[in-house]
C-alpha positions as CSV (number, residue, x, y, z in Angstrom):
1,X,-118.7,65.9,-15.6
2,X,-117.9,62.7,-14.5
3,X,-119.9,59.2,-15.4
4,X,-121.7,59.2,-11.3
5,X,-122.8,62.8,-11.9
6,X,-124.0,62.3,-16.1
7,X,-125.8,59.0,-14.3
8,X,-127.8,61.3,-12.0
9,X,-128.4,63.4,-14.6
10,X,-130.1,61.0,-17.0
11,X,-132.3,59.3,-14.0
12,X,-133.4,63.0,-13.1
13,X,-134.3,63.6,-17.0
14,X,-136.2,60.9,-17.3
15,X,-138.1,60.4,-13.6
16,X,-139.2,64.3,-14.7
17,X,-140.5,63.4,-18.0
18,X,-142.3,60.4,-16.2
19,X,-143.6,62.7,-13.9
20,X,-145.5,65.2,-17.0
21,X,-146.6,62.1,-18.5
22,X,-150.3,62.9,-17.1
23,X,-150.0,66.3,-19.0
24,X,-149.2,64.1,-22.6
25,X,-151.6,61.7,-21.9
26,X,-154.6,64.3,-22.1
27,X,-153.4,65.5,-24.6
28,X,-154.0,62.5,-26.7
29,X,-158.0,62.9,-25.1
30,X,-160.9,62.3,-26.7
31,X,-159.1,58.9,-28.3
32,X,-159.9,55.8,-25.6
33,X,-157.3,54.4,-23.4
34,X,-156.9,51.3,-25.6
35,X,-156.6,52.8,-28.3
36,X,-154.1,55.1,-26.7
37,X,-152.4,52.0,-25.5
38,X,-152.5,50.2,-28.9
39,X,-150.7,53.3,-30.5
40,X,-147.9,53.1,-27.8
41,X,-147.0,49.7,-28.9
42,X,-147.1,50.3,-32.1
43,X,-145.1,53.3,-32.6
44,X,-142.6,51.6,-29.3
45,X,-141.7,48.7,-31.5
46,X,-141.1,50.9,-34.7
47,X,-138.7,53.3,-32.7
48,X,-137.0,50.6,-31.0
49,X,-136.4,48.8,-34.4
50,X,-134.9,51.4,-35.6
51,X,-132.4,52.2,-32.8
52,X,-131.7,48.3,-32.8
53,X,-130.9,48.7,-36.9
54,X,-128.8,51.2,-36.0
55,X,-127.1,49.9,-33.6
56,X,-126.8,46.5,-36.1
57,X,-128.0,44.5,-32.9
58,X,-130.2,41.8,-33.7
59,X,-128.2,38.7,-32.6
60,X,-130.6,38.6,-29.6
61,X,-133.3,37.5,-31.2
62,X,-132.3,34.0,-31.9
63,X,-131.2,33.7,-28.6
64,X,-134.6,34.3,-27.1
65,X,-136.0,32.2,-29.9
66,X,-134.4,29.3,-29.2
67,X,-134.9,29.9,-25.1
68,X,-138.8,29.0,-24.4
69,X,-138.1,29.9,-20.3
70,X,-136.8,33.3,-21.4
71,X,-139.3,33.8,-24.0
72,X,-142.2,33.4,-21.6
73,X,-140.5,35.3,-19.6
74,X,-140.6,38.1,-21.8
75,X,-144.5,37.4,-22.8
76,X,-145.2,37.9,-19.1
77,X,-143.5,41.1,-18.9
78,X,-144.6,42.4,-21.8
79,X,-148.5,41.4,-20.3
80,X,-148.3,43.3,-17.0
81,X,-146.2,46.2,-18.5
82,X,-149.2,46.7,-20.8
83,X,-151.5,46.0,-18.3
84,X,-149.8,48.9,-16.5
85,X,-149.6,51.4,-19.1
86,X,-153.5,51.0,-19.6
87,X,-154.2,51.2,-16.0
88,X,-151.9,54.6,-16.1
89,X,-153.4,56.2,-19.1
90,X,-157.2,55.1,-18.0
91,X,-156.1,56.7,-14.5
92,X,-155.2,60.0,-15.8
93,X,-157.9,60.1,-18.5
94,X,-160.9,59.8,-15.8
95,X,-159.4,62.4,-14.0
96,X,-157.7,60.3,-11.3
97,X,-153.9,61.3,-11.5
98,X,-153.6,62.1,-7.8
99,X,-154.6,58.2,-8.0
100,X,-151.8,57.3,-10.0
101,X,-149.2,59.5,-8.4
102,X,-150.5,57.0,-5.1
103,X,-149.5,53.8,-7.1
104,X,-146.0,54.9,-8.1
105,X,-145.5,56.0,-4.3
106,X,-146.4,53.0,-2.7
107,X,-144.9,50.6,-5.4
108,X,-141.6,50.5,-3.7
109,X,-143.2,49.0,-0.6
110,X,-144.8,46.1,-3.2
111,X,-141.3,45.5,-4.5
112,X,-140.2,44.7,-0.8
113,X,-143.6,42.5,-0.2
114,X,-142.4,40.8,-3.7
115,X,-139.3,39.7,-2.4
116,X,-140.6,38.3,1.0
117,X,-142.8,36.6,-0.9
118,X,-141.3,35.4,-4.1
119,X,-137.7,36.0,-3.8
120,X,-137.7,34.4,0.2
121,X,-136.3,37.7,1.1
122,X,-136.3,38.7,4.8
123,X,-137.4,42.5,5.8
124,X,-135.1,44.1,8.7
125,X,-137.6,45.6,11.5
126,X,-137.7,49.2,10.0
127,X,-138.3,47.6,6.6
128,X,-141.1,46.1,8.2
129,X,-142.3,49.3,10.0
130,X,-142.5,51.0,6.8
131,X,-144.6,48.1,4.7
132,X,-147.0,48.6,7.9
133,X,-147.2,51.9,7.7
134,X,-147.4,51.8,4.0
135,X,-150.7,49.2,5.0
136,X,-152.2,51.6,7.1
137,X,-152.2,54.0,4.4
138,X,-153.8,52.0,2.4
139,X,-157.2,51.4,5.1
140,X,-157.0,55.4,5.4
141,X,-157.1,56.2,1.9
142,X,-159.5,52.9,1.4
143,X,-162.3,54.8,3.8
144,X,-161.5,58.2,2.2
145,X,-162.3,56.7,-1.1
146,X,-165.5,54.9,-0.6
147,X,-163.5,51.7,-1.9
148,X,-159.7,50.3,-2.6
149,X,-157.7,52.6,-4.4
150,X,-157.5,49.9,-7.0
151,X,-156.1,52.3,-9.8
152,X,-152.9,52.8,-7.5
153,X,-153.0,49.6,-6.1
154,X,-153.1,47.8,-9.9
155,X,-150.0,50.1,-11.1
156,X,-148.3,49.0,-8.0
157,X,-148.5,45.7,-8.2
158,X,-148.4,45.6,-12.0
159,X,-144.8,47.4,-12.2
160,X,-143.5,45.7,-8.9
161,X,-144.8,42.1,-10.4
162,X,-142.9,43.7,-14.1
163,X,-139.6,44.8,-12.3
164,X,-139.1,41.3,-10.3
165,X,-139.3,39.9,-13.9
166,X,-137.2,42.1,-15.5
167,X,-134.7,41.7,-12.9
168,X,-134.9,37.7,-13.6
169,X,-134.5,38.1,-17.0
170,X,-132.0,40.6,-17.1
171,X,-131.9,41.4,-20.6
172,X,-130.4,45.2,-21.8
173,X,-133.6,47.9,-21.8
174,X,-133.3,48.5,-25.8
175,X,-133.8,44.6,-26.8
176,X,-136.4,44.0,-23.8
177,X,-138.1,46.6,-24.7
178,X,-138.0,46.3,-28.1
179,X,-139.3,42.3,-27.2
180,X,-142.2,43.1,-24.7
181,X,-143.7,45.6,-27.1
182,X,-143.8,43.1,-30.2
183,X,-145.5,40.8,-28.1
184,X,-148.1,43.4,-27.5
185,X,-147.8,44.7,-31.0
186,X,-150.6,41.5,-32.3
187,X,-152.9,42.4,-30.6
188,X,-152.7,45.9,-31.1
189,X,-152.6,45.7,-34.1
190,X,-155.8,43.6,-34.3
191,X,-158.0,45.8,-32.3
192,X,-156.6,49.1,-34.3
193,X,-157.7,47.2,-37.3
194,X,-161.0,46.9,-35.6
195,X,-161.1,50.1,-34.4
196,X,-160.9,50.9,-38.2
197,X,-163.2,48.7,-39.8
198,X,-166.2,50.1,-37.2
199,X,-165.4,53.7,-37.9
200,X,-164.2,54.2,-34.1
201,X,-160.8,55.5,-34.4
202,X,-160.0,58.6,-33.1
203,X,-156.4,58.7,-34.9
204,X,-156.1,60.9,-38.0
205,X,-159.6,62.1,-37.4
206,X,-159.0,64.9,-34.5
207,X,-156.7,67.1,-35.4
208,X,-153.2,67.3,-36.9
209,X,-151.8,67.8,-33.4
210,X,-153.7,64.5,-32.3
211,X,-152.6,63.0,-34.7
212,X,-148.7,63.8,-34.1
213,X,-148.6,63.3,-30.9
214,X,-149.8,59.5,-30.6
215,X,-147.0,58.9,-33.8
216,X,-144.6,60.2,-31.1
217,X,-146.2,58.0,-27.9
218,X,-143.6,55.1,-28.9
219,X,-140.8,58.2,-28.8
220,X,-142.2,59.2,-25.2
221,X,-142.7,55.8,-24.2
222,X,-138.5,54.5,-25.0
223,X,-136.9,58.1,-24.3
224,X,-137.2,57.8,-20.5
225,X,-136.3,54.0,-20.3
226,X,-133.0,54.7,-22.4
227,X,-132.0,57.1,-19.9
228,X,-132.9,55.2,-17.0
229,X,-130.7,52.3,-17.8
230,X,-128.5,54.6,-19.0
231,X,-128.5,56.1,-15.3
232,X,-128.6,52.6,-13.8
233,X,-125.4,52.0,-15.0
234,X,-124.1,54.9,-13.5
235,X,-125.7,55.6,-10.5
236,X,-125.5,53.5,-6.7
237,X,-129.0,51.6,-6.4
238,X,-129.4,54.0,-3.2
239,X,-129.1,56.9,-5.6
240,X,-132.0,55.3,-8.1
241,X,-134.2,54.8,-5.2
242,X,-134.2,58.5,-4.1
243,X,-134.6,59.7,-7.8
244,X,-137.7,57.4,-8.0
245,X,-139.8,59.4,-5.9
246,X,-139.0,62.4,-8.2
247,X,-142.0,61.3,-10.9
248,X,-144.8,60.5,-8.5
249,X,-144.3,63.9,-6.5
250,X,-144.7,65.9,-10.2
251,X,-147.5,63.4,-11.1
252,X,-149.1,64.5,-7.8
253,X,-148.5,68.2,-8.7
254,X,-149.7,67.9,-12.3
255,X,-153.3,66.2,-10.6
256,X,-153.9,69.0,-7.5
257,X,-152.3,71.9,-9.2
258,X,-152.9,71.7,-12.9
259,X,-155.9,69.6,-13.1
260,X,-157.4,70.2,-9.7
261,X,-158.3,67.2,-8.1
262,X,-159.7,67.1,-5.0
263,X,-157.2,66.6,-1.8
264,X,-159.4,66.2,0.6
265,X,-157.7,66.1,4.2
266,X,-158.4,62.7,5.0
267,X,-156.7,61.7,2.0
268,X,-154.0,64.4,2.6
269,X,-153.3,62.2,5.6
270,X,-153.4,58.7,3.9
271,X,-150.7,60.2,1.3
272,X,-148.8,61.4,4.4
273,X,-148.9,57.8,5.8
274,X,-147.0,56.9,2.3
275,X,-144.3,59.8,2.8
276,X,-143.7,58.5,6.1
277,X,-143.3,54.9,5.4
278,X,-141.0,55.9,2.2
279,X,-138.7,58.1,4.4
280,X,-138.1,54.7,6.6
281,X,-137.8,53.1,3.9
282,X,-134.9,55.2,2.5
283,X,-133.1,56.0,5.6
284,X,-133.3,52.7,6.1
285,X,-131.8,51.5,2.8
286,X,-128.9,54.6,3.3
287,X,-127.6,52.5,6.4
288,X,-128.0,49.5,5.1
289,X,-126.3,50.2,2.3
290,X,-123.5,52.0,4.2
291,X,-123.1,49.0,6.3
292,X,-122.8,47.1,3.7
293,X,-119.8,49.1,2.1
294,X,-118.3,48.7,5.6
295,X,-118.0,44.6,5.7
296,X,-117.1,44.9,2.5
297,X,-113.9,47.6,2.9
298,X,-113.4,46.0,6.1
299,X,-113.3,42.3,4.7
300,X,-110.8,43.4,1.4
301,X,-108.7,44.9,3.9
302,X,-108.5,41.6,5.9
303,X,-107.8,39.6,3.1
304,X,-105.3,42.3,2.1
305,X,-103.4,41.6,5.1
306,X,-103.8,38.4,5.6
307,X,-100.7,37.2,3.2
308,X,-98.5,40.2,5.4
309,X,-98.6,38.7,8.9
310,X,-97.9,34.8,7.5
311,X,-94.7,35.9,5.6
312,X,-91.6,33.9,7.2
313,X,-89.1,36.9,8.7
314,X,-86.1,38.2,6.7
């Protein structure tokens, strides 16, 4: 198998375990999303430190302490990554994973709206096409609802807002995420210790299978990331994009066929708006990308025989 193929292989892995994550996260019902959240952390950073140990890679800590830009740059990652994972795990424990599955469809559209915005990017017109579309979902799904879809529309802009960032920063997934969590680890630790003091934890008083599987949340949580960058590395950025849409569309199939939440037809036609705006999207990123590889083959092959035709004759 070569490295391109093993690359598609880890993104698949872990855009399918991201897509049972609803199924793990009821699991770990009746304890409250915090806490749920505060247990990730916890159990993130103790996993990741021992990967890091074994990997006797630590050197990148004293580099981010002595950077203040690229430390706050970390705390603000690590802020709305948390912020997303509560959002995610309040989502799917009210019952509102079709919800969720909507946020992770339409983040890819934010990401584009981020780099208009932030990065000063411009859209082509079909890119442009597809963020309206993508708006127009939105209004349809906002009517279907009774109100915003804010659940989907808080993960979006949560993990669009946390992958700008990362991309910034550009530090490897093991250390960043070994960093973000820490940061979060404080206060998590302060409310578990809260938690525990008013008799309101739900860890270790549930049952034994409660119990292991928020020790393993930290395990569930790094798993998927180590394979993604692992894929990443691997794999064309056109390639990642299609794989991405692999997790919402299982997320969507855990919420209607495992958990039966309502798809009403008016909402059925909201998330069709999405599908639309995402094929665009895609197609449109293929030929870009294509045309891309083109000036480039084109322009090596130029400068290739450029030297040639000023050579004196023999």
């Amino acid at each position: 198998m070569g490295e391109e193929q093993r690359g598609y292989l880890y993104g698949l892995t872990a855009y399918v375990l991201w897509g049972f994550f609803p199924i793990y996260f009821k699991l770990l019902a009746p304890s409250p999303p915090l806490e749920i959240l505060a247990h990730r952390v916890i159990w993130s950073v103790l996993f990741i430190s021992l990967l890091l140990l074994a990997m006797r890679n630590w050197r990148f800590l004293a580099r981010i302490a002595r950077d203040r830009r690229l430390l706050g740059g970390i705390t603000l990652a690590a802020v709305l990554i948390g912020a997303n994972w509560a959002t995610y795990i309040y989502g799917v424990n009210s019952s509102r994973v079709v919800e969720t599955a909507l946020g992770y469809f339409i983040t890819p559209l934010v990401v584009v709206l981020l780099g208009v915005t932030v990065q000063n990017e411009r859209l082509r017109g079909w890119q442009w096409a597809a963020v309206g579309i993508g708006g127009l979902a939105v209004a349809v799904l906002t009517v279907d609802y009774g109100h915003l879809p804010y659940i989907a529309l808080a993960l979006a802009a949560s993990f669009g807002s946390y992958s700008l960032i990362k991309k910034r920063l550009g530090l490897p997934p093991a250390e960043g995420l070994f960093v973000e969590s820490a940061v979060l680890a404080v206060p998590a630790l302060c409310y578990l210790g809260w938690l525990n003091a008013t008799g309101d934890a739900e860890f270790g008083h549930v049952s034994t299978t409660h119990t292991i599987l928020m020790l393993l949340s930290g395990l569930a949580t790094a798993v998927p990331l180590l394979l993604f960058a692992a894929a990443t590395n691997r794999v064309p950025l056109v390639g990642i994009g299609i794989l991405q849409y692999v997790a919402p569309i299982l997320q969507l199939a855990c919420g209607v066929l495992l958990f039966h939440e309502p798809m009403p037809p008016a909402r059925l036609v909201g998330f069709g708006l999405v599908w639309i705006a995402l094929i665009i999207f895609t197609v449109d990123g293929i030929r870009g990308a294509r045309a891309t590889r083109g000036r480039t083959a084109a322009a090596s092959a130029a400068a290739t025989a450029e030297p040639a035709a000023v050579l004196p004759p023999r």
